[in-house]
N, C-alpha and C positions, 0 to 999 in steps of 0.2 A: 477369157474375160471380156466385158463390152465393156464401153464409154460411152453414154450419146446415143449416137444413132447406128457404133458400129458393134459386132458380136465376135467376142473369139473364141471358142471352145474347144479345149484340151480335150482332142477326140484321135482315137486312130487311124495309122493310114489307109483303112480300109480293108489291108491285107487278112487269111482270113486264118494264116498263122501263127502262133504264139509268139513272142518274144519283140514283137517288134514296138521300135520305142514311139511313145506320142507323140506329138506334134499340134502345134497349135492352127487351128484353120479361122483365118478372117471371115467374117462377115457386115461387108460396108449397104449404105443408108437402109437397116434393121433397125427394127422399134422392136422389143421386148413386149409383149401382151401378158403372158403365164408360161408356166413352168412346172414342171412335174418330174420327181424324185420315185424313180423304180426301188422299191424296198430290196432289205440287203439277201443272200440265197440262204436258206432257211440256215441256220447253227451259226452263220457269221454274226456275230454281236456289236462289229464295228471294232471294234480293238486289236485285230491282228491281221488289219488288209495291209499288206504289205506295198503296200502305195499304186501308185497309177500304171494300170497294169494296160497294152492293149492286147484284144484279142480274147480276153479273158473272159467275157462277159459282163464285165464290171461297166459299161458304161450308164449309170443308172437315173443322168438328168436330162429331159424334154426340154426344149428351147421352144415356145410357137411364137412367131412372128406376127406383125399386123396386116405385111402381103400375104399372112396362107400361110406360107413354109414353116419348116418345123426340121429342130436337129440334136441331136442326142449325142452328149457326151460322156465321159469320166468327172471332168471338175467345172463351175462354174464359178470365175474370179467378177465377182461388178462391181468395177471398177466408173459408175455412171454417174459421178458427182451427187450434188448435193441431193436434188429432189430424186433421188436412185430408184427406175421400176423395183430393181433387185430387190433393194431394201422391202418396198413396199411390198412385194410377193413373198418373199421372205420371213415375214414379222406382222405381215394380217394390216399393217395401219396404212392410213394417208401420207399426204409429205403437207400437211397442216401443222399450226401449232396449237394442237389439239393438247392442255397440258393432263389431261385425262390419261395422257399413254405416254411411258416412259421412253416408248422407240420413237415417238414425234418429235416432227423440227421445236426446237424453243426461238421463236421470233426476238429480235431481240431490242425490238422500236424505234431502228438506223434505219434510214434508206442513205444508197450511194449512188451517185450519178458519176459517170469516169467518161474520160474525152481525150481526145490526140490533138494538142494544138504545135503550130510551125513557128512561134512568137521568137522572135531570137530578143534577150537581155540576160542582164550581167548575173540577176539572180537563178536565169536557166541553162546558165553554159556550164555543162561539164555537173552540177549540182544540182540539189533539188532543196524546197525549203517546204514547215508546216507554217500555216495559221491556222489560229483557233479562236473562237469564243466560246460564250459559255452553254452552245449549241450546238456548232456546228465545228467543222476538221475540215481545211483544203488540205493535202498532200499532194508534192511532184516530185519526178522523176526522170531523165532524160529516157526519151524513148529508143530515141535512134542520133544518128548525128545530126539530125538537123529538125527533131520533134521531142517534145514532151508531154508526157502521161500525164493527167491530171486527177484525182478524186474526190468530189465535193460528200460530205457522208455529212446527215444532220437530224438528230429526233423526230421522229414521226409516231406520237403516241397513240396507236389505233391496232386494231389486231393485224397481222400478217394479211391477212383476205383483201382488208382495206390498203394497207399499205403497197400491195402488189399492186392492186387497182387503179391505185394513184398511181402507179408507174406504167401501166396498160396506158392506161388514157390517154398519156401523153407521148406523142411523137417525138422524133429526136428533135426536129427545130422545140417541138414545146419544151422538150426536155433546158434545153440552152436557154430559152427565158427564163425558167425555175431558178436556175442554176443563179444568171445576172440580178435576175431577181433580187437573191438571198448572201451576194455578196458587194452590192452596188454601196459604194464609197469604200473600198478596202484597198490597201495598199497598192502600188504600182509592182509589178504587171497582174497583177490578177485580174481586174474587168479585159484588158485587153488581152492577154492570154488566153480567156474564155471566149469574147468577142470573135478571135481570130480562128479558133477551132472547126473544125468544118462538120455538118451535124451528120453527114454518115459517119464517122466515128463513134458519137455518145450513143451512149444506152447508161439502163440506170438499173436496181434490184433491190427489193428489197433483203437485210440481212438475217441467219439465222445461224445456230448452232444444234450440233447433238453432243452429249456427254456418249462417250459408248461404252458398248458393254460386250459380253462374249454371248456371243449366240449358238455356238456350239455346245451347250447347258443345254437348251431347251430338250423338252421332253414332248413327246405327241400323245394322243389319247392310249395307245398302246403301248406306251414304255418306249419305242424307238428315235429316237433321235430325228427330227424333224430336220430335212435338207443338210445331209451329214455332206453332200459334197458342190454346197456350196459357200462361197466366203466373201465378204465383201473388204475392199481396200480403199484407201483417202480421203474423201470426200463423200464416199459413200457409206464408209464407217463412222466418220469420224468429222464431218464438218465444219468449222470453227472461222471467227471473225478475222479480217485480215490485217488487223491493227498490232498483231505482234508477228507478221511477218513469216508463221509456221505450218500454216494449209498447205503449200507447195512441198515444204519440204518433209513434211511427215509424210506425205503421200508416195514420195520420191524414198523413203525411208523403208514405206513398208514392201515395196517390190524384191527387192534384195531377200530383205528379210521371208516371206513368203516362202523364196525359191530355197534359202538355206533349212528351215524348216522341214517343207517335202525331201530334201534331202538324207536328212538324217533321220526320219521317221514315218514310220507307218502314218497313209493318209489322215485317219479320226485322230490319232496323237499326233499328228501335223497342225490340225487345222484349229485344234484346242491350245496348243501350244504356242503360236503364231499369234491366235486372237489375246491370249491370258498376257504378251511383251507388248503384245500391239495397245492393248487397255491402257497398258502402263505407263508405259511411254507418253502416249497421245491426250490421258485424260487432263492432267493438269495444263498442257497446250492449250487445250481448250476452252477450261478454266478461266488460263490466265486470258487469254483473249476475248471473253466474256469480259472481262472485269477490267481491260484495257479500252473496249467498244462504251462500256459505262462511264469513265474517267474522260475521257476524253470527248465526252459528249455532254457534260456536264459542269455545273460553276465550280464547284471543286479545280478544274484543271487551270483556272487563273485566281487561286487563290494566294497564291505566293509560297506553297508548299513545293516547290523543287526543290530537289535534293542534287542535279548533279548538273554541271556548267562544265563545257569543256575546255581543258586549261586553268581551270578555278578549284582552289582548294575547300573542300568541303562545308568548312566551318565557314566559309564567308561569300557562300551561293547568294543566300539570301540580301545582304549587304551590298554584293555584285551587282543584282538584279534593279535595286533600289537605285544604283548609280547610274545603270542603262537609263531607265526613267526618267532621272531627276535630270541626262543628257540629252534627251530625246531620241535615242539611236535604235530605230527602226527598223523593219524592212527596207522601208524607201531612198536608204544611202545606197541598194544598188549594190556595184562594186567597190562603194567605199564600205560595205558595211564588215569586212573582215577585218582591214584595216583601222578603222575604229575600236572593234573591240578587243585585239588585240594593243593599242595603245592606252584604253581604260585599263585592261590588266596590269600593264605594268605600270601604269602611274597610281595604281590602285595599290601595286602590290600582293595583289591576293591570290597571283600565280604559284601552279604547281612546281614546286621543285625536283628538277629530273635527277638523276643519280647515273644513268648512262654513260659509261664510258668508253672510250675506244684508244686508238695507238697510232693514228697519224700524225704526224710532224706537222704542225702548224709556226705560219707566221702572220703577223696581222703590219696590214702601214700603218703608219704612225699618226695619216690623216682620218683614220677609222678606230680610233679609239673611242670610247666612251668616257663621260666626264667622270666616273666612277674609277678610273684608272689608277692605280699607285704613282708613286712618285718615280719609281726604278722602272716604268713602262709596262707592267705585268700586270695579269688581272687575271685569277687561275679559276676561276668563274665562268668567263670569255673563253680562255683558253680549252678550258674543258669541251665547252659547246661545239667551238672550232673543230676540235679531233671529229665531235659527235657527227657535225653535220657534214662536215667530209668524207665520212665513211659511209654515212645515208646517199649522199650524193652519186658516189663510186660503184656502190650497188643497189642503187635503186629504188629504196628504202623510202617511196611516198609518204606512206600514213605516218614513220617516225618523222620525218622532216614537217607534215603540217602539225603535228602535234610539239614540233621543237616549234615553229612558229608563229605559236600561242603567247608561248614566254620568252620568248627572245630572236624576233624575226631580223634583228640588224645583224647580225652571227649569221644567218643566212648568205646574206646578202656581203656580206662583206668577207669572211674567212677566206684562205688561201694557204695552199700547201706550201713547202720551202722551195715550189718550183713556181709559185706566184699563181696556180691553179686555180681559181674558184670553183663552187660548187656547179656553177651553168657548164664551167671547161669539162670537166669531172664527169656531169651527168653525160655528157654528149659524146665523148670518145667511149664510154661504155657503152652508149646506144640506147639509154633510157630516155624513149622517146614523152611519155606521159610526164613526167619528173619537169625533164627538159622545158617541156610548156608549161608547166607550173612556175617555176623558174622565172620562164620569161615572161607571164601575165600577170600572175600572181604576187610574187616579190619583186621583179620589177628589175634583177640582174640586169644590166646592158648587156648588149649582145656582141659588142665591139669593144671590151674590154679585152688586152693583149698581156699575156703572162709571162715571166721569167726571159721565154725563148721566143716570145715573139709573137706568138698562135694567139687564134681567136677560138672562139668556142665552136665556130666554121668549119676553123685548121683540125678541130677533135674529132666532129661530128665525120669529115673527110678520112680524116684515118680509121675510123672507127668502120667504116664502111655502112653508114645507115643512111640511103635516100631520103628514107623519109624526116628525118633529123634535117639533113640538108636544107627540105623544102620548106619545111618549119623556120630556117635559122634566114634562109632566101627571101623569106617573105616577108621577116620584120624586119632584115636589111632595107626590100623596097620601101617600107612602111614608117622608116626610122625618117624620126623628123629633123634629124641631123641632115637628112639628105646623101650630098656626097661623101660628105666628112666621113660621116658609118660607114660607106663602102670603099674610102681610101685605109681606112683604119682594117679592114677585114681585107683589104687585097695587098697590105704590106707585107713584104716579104720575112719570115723568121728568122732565127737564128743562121738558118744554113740555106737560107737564101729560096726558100721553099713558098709559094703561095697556094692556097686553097689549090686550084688549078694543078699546079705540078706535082699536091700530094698525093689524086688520086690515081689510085692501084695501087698504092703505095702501105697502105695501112695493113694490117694483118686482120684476115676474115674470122669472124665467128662466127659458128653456130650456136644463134640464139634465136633467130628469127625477126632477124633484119633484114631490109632489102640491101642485097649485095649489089648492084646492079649499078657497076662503073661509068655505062653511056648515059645513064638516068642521072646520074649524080654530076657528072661533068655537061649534059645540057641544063639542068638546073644553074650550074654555076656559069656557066655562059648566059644564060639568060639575067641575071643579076649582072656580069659584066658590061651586060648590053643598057 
């Protein structure tokens, strides 16, 4: 198979005896020119090769190159994205969107510019957010720990030729004025986000799609089967916008599948068979991403037609929305902005009701009640949640805990086992280190809260054996605006007379992939000492 600019062809080892098995041979910065399919030995009809044979004679495709060279094998996989040589030698057409021809690109009147910027804010840590008009689409994404993906995609109604051109024309810095251009007065951080991006990262493209189809049907002037052994995969099959998130992983899809295919059948019933799952699969992908690139490029997408708000019961999306509005609550609250809407919900009401149950023993103080409480101190509502989010907490359980803390974030924050545990103690002796810092930035747990027997979520994280918890728990110690207070509170001794310090090595090790690493954890804790 190639990609790009490299070639891989399922050719033999050379050897010039029968039996021996194929093997794939690279070939790196190769450019595909043509290709050429040795017809099959007179009486084979394609139907009964018993698949990749070497030594056989059966290697029947030409590979020529743009330096000269030239290489002949058994199968050809092009696997060369979107604008595919393969395809085009393959199927006779351009990689235009020529709509004359069923095998040509369909443009689909997006361009998108993408960028790596270093902005550090509350809206890009750990998360990514969209905005929209009735145009254009930013989307982010953490890129790495300490950058963010960007992609600015916006109508560009002119054929493919043109819309390429506009994107030729422009250089990466031009590319980055387009971009400020086209989003100047929009919420905080986007101009600066974009401002701060550095322009070797941007490039921009214009977008298109293929519907596919099976190419192993085709027929040539003589009845034979036109390029019986070659086949194209991902991107080169099958194209599609990246607004539903499925280019990558149909392409990842079809490898597997490919290899199970040759497996179980003779190569022409391989390769008919492989294509007829792969159509199927992939077409409506496509589809739908077509018609996601539309929607969300257009006034339709702020029309007030949402259907689905998360945390928000269906029937009162819309009434929801109307509230955000009528309260102002934007992007531009930053890291109040979960916070607020999670307190619209419940003063709204219009929260989903979870049904989740679990089997921890809970107790709640008496200063963490809600006004909503019975007169006998019980609230089996509360109570419920309590178990819930204790057992999310114990194993780790992120996505049900932000989804518990839609409709009921003081249960978070305040529940406790009959050992006075909360959910920060909980996370941290199990070593849920991602949980853990949600915990503490997010909800807003203290970190110097001491339970039943004494411990800190410090005292957990130390038995628990996770450095990296430690330096986590180390650092909003130094950063706690309590000052000393938070570190006389975390260095007080437990029940049995035990301080962070004296419990390590002391905890029982798991294999979970933690760092175990007792000097690492105990100079951490000296360093807070100090």
């Amino acid at each position: 198979c190639f990609g790009g600019c490299c070639c891989c062809c399922c050719c033999d080892d050379g050897g010039g005896g029968g039996g021996e098995r194929t093997k794939p041979v690279f070939f790196w910065e190769k450019k595909l020119v043509r290709m050429t399919e040795r017809r099959e030995r007179d009486g084979d009809n394609g139907d009964d090769d018993g698949g990749i044979k070497a030594g056989d004679g059966g290697r029947a495709v030409t590979l020529f190159f743009d330096d000269g060279s030239c290489d002949t094998c058994d199968l050809v996989i092009g696997a060369d994205g979107i604008r595919s040589t393969a395809r085009t030698l393959l199927m006779g057409t351009d990689n235009t969107d020529d709509a004359s021809s069923s095998s040509s690109l369909s443009y689909l009147g997006i361009v998108l510019i993408i960028g790596i910027s270093p902005l550090k804010h509350p809206l890009l840590s750990e998360r990514g957010f969209y905005t929209l008009d009735d145009g254009h689409r930013l989307f982010t994404m953490p890129y790495s720990k300490t950058e963010t993906m960007w992609q600015l995609s916006f109508r560009f109604d002119a054929t493919e030729t043109d819309a390429r051109n506009f994107i030729k024309r422009k250089d990466p810095p031009a590319l980055k004025h387009e971009v400020l251009r086209r989003i100047r007065g929009w919420h905080d951080p986007v101009e600066a986000m974009v401002t701060s991006t550095p322009p070797e990262t941007i490039w921009g493209t214009a977008l298109a799609d293929l519907v596919p189809k099976p190419l192993h049907t085709n027929k040539d002037d003589d009845g034979a089967r036109a390029f019986r052994r070659v086949v194209l995969v991902g991107d080169a099959a099958h194209p599609m916008s990246p607004f539903k998130g499925q280019g990558a992983n149909q392409a990842l899809t079809d490898g597997p599948a490919l290899v199970d295919w040759l497996r179980k059948a003779s190569l022409p019933s391989a390769l008919r068979g492989f294509e007829r799952e792969m159509v199927a699969r992939t077409k409506a992908k496509v589809l739908a991403s077509r018609e996601a690139a539309r929607l969300l490029h257009s006034e339709d997408v702020l029309s007030g037609a949402a259907k689905d708000f998360a945390g928000v019961r269906k029937e009162c999306v819309g009434e929801f929305i109307r509230c955000l509005e009528s309260c102002n609550v934007t992007a531009s609250l930053g890291s109040e902005l979960d916070g607020t809407v999670r307190h619209l919900i419940a003063k709204t009401g219009v929260g989903v009701v979870s049904s989740v149950a679990s089997t921890v023993n809970t107790t709640r103080a008496s200063n963490c009640l809600p006004p909503s409480t019975s007169l006998d101190g019980t609230n089996n509502n509360d109570e419920e949640d309590d178990k819930k989010v204790l057992v999310y907490a114990a194993t780790g359980q992120i996505e049900k805990m932000r989804h518990q803390s839609l409709t009921n974030a003081t249960c978070i924050r305040n529940a406790k086992d009959e050992r006075g545990r909360n959910c920060l103690i909980l996370s941290a002796l199990h070593g849920h280190y991602y949980l853990s810092k949600w915990l503490l930035e997010e909800v807003k747990i203290p970190c110097h809260y001491l339970d039943n027997d004494g411990r800190s979520a410090l005292h957990a994280a130390v038995l628990g054996g996770s450095a990296s918890l430690v330096q986590l728990l180390v650092g909003h110690f130094c950063c706690n605006s309590d000052g000393c207070v938070g570190q006389d509170v975390c260095w007080a001794r437990d029940v049995n007379g035990d301080t962070p310090v004296s419990l390590v090595g002391k905890g029982a090790k798991r294999d979970c992939g933690c760092d175990d690493d007792d000097e690492r954890i105990m100079s951490l804790l000296l360093t807070l000492q100090a």
